[in-house]
C-alpha positions in Angstrom: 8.3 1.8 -20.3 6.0 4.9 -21.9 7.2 8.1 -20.5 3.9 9.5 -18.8 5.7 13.3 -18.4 3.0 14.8 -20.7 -0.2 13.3 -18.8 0.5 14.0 -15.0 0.7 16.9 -13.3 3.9 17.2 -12.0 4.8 20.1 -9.1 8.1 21.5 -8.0 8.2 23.8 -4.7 9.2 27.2 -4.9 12.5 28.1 -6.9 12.7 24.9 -8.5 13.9 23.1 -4.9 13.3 19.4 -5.3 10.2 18.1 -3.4 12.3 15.1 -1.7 15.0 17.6 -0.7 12.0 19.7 0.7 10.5 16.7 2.2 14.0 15.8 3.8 14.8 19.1 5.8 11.1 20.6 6.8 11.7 21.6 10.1 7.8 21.8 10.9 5.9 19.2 13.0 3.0 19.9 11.0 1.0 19.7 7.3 3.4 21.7 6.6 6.0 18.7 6.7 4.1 16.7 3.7 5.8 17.3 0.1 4.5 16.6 -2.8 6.5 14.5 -5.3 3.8 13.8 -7.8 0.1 14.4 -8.7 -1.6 12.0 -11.4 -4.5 13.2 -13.4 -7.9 13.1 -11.9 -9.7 10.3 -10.8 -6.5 8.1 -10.9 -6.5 6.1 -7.6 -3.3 5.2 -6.1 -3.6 2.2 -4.3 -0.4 0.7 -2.6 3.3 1.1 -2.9 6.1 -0.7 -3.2 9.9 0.8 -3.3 12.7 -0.8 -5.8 16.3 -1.2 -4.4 17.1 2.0 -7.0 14.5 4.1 -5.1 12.1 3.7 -7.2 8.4 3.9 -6.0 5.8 1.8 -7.9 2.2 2.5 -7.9 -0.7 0.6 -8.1 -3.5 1.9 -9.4 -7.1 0.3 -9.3 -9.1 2.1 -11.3 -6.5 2.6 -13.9 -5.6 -1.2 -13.8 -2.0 0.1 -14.0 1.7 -0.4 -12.6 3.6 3.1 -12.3 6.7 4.0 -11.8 8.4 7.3 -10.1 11.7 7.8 -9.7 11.9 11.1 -6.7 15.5 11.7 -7.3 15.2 12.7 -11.0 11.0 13.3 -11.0 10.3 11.4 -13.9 7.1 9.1 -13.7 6.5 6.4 -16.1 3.9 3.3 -16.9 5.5 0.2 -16.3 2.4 -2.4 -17.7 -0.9 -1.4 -18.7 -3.5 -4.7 -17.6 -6.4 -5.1 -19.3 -9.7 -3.5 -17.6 -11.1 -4.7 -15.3 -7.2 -5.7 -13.5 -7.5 -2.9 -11.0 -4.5 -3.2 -9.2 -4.5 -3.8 -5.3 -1.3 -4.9 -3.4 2.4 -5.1 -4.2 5.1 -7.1 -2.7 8.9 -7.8 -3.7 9.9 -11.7 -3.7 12.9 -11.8 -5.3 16.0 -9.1 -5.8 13.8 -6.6 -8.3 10.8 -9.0 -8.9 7.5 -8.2 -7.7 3.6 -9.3 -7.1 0.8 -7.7 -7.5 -2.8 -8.7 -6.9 -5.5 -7.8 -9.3 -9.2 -7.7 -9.4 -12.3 -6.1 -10.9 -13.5 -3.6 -8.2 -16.7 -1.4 -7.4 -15.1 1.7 -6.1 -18.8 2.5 -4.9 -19.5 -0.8 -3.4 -16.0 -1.8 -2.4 -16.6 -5.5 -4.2 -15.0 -7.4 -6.5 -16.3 -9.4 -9.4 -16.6 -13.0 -8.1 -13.4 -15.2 -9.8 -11.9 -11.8 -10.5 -8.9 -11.9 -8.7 -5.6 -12.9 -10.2 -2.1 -12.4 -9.1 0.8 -11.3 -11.4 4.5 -11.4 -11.0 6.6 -8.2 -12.7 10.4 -9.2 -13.0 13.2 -6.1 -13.9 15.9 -8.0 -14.0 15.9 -7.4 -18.0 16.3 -4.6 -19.8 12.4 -4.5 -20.2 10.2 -5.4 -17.2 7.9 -8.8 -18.0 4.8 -9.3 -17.0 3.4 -12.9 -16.3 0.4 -14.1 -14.6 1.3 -16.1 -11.6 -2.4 -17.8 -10.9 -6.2 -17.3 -11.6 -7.2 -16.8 -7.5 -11.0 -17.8 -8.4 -11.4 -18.5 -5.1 -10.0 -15.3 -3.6 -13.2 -12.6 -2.4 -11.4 -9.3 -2.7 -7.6 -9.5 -2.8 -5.5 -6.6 -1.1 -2.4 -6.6 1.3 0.5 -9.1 0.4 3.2 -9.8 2.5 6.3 -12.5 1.8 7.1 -15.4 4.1 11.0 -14.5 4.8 12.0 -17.7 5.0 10.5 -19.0 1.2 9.9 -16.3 -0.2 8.5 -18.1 -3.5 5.2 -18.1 -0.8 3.3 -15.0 -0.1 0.2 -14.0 2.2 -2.6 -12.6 0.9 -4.9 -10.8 2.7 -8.7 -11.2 1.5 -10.9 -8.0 2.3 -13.9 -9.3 1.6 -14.1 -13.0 3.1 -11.7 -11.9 6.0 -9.1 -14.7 5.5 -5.5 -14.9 4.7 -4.2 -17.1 1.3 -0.9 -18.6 1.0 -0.3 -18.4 -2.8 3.4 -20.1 -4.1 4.3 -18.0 -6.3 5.9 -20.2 -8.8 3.8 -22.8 -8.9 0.1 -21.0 -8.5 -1.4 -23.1 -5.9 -3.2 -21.1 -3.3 -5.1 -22.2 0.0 -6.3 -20.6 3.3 -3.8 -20.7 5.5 -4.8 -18.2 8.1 -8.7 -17.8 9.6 -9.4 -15.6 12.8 -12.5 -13.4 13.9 -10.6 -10.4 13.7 -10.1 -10.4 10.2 -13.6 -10.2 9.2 -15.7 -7.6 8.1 -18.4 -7.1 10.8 -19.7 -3.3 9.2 -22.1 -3.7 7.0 -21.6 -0.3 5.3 -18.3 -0.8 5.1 -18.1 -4.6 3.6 -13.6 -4.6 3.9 -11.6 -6.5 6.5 -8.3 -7.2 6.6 -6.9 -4.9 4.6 -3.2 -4.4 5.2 -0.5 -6.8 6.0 3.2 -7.0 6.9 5.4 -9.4 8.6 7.9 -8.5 11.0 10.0 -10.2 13.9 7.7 -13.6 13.3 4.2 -11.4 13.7 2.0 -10.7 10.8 1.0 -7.4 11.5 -2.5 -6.4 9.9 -5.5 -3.5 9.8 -9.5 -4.6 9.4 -10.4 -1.3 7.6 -14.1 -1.7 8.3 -13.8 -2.8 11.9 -10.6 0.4 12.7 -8.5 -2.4 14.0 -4.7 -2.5 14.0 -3.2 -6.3 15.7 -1.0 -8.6 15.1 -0.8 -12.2 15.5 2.3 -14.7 15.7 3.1 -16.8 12.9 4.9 -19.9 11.9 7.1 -20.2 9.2 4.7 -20.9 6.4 2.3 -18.1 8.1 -0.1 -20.5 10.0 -1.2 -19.0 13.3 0.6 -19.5 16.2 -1.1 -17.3 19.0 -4.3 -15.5 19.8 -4.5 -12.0 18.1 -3.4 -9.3 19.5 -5.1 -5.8 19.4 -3.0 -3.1 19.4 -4.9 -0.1 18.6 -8.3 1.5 17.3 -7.7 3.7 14.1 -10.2 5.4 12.1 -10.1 2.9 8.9 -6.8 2.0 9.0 -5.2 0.7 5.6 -2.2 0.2 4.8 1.0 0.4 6.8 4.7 0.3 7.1 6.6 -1.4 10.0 10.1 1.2 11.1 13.0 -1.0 11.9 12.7 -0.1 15.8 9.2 -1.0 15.9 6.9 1.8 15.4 3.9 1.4 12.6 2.9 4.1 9.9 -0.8 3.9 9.3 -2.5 5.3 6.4 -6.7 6.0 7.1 -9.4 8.3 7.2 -7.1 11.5 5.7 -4.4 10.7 8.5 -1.2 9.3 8.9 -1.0 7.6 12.4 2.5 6.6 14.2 1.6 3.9 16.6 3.7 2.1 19.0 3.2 -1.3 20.5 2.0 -0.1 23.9 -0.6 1.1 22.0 0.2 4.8 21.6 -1.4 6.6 19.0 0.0 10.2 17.7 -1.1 12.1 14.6 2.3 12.9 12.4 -0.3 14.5 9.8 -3.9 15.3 7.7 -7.0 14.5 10.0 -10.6 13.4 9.0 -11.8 16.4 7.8 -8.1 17.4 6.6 -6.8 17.5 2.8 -3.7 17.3 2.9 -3.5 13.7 2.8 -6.8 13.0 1.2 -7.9 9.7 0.4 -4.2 8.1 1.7 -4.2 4.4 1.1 -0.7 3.1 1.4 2.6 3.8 2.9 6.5 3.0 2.7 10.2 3.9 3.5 12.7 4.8 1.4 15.4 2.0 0.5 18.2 4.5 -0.7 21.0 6.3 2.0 19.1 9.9 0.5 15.6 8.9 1.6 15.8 5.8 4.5 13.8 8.2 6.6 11.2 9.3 3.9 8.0 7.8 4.4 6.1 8.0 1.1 2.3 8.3 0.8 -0.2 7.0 -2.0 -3.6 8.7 -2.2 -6.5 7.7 -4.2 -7.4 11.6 -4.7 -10.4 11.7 -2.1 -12.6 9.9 -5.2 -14.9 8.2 -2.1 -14.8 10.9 0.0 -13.7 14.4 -1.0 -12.7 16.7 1.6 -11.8 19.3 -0.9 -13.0 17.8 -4.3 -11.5 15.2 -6.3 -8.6 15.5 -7.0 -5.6 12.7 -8.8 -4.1 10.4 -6.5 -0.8 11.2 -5.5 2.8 10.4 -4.2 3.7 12.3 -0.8 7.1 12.5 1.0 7.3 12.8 4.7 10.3 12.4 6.8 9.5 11.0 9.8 13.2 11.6 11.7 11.9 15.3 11.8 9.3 13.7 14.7 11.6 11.9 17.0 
């Protein structure tokens, strides 16, 4: 992997204190409580995140058609692949003990489109010394590719959310076949200035839990075993363009949208943990995930596409942000 220490901006808080350690012990309920771990160059969208069992965050980036790397114990950032232009990287998912997926596609950042027969997905294994890349299938079909989530009981098959024709794909991941396997109302996009529908997805306790970013729709609906629907969907809360998420282990969802991270519980119950519309600390936050390690379990980190659509304070580069999210219980 090329060492990427020279090109990014890398920030430490004052007297050299790590930013995770800050992250962990902020005793503010505030902006305050957002750290920092790591600042790309300008214009470098960060798209979605995915955590390695060595606590290492990967990045997607779509305008950079890269996979990134950032290890917040020792702050060294990296590039794991370089795709070809025109790959612009969307979601991430693991299938396997240290192998990954990722979607790709050719996207207009100012029309929020992709290239018809752009999409692709890819599988990135590090069980070897080197990580290999390998394409897993040519989604042709597929509008605008985004959220992945595994089945847990195949894992070789993944859900796909499509943005664009508001659908879900199953696509096996070792054999490349793909097919609808999940249609519902609430997935489309419905605003025609914002042309993105289901966005995010997760599964968790036998629900696949999603976001429509155009429509500011969090829900969930109940799934089968190979992800077909099993109930009517079920709404649980309006968010200002809600993207991606993570699911807590007791229940509560982390929403990343419109500058804000949201903590929502089932009942519906909507609090603001940080940022705010017109707010830049988290500007432009697309993604969000826990720690895996027994330092950062409680850290939820942050990708940020650097306000690039819609700058609160300028553009600036995507980044990585660190939030512990025990400090608000």
């Amino acid at each position: 992997m090329q060492s990427l220490a020279l090109d990014f901006v890398f920030f430490l808080t004052v007297f050299t204190v790590p930013i995770l350690a800050h992250a962990l012990s902020f005793p503010n309920s505030s902006d305050s409580a957002v750290g920092v771990l790591w600042t790309f160059p300008n214009e470098t969208w960060i798209e979605n995140l995915a955590v390695r069992h060595t606590g290492e965050i990967l990045c997607t980036s779509l305008n950079r058609a890269a996979l990134y790397s950032i290890n917040p114990f020792s702050h060294i950032a990296s590039t794991v692949h370089q795709f070809e232009a025109g790959d612009g990287l969307l979601g991430i998912a693991e299938i396997d003990f240290d192998v990954f997926v990722v979607a790709s596609a050719n996207v207009s950042l100012t029309t929020s489109t992709a290239e018809e027969g752009s999409a692709k997905m890819w599988k990135v294994d590090f069980r070897q010394l080197e990580p290999k890349v390998s394409l897993v299938a040519n989604l042709v079909d597929v509008g605008l590719p985004d959220g992945i989530a595994v089945l847990p009981d195949t894992r070789r098959l993944v859900l796909l959310a499509d943005a664009a024709k508001g659908v879900v794909w199953s696509v096996d991941t070792e054999s490349g076949d793909y097919a609808i396997v999940t249609q519902n109302e609430a997935f489309i996009p419905t605003n025609s200035q914002i042309p993105l529908g289901i966005d995010g997805i997760h599964i968790s306790n036998g629900y696949l839990f999603f976001t429509n970013f155009g429509n500011n729709l969090l829900g969930r609906l109940q799934i089968s075993v190979n992800g077909t629907a099993r109930g009517r969907v079920e709404t649980i809360a309006s968010l200002a363009h809600p993207d991606d998420f993570a699911v807590a282990k007791n229940g509560l969802i982390y929403v990343a949208g419109d500058n804000t991270l949201y903590r929502v519980s089932l009942n519906g119950s909507v609090s603001i943990l940080a940022g705010g519309s017109n707010d830049p600390t988290l500007e432009g936050c697309t993604s969000a995930q826990f720690g895996r390690t027994s330092l950062d379990r409680d850290v939820l980190y942050i990708g940020t596409n650097g306000g690039i659509l819609s700058p609160v304070d300028g553009i600036h580069g995507g980044q990585v942000l660190a939030l512990n999210v025990g400090l608000f219980d």
